[in-house]
C-alpha positions in Angstrom: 62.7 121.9 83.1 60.0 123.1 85.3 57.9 124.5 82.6 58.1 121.2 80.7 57.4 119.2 83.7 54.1 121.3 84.2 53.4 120.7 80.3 53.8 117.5 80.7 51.6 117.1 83.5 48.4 118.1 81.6 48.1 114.7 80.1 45.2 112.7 81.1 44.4 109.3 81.2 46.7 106.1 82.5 50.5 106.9 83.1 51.0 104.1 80.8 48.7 105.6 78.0 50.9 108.3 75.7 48.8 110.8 75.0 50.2 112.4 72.0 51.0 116.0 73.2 53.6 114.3 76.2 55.9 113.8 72.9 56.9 117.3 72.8 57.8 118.1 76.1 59.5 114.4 76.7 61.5 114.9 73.7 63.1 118.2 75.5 63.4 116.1 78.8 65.2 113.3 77.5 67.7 116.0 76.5 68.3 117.4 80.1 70.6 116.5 82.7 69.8 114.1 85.5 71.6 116.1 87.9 69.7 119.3 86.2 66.1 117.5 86.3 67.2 116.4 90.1 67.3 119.8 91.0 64.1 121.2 89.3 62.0 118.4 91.0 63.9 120.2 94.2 62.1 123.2 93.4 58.6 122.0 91.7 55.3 123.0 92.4 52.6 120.9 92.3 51.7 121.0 88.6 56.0 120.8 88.0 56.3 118.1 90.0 52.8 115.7 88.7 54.7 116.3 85.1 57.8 114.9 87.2 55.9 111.9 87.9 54.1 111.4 84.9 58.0 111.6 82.5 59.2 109.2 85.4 56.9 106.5 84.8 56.4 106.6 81.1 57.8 103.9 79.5 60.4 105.8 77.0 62.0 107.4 80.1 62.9 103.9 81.8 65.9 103.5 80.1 67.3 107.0 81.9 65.2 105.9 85.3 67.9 104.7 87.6 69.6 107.6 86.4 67.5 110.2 87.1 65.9 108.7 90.2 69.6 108.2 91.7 70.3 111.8 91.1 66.7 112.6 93.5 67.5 114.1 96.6 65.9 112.1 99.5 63.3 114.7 99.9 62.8 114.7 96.4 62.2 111.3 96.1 59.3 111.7 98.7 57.9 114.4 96.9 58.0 111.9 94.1 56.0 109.1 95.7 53.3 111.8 97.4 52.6 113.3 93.9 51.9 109.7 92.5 48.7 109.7 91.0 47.6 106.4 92.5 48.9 103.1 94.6 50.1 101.3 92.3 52.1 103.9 90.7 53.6 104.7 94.0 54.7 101.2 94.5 56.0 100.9 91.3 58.2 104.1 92.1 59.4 102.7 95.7 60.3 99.4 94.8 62.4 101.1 91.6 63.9 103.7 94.5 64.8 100.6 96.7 66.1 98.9 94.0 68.9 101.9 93.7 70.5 100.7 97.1 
């Protein structure tokens, strides 16, 4: 999970863009776990956890959002909204993280 998070994080452009290669390593991520993707963002690096972001916020993964997000530890979750590339992503991410409560 942590080598397809880092995969995934070497796409460029707008979170909302889809750059083509993030197809390959979503595909493998929609397959995981929550509880297993939970615990790899628990454990990501930098690079790990900017792919982390990037899945989280592309549009094909908001159907398994709450999901995953719910499964975040509380430290995760910051380590979430710190590696958010920019304000508005971040806000987007805290409001769906409030929203869990």
């Amino acid at each position: 999970i942590l080598r397809l998070c880092a995969w995934y994080a070497a796409g460029t452009g707008a979170y909302s863009g889809y750059p083509p290669h993030e197809r390959i390593p979503a595909q493998f991520l929609d397959l995981e776990n929550h509880t297993d993707f939970a615990r790899a963002v628990d454990l990501a690096d930098d690079a790990a956890i900017a792919g982390a972001v990037r899945y989280l916020i592309s549009w094909d993964t908001r159907k398994r959002l709450a999901r995953l997000l719910s499964a975040l530890s509380p430290a995760a979750r910051r380590k979430v909204l710190v590696h958010a590339r920019d304000a508005e992503s971040r806000r987007w991410l805290e409001r769906r993280i409030a929203g869990l409560q």
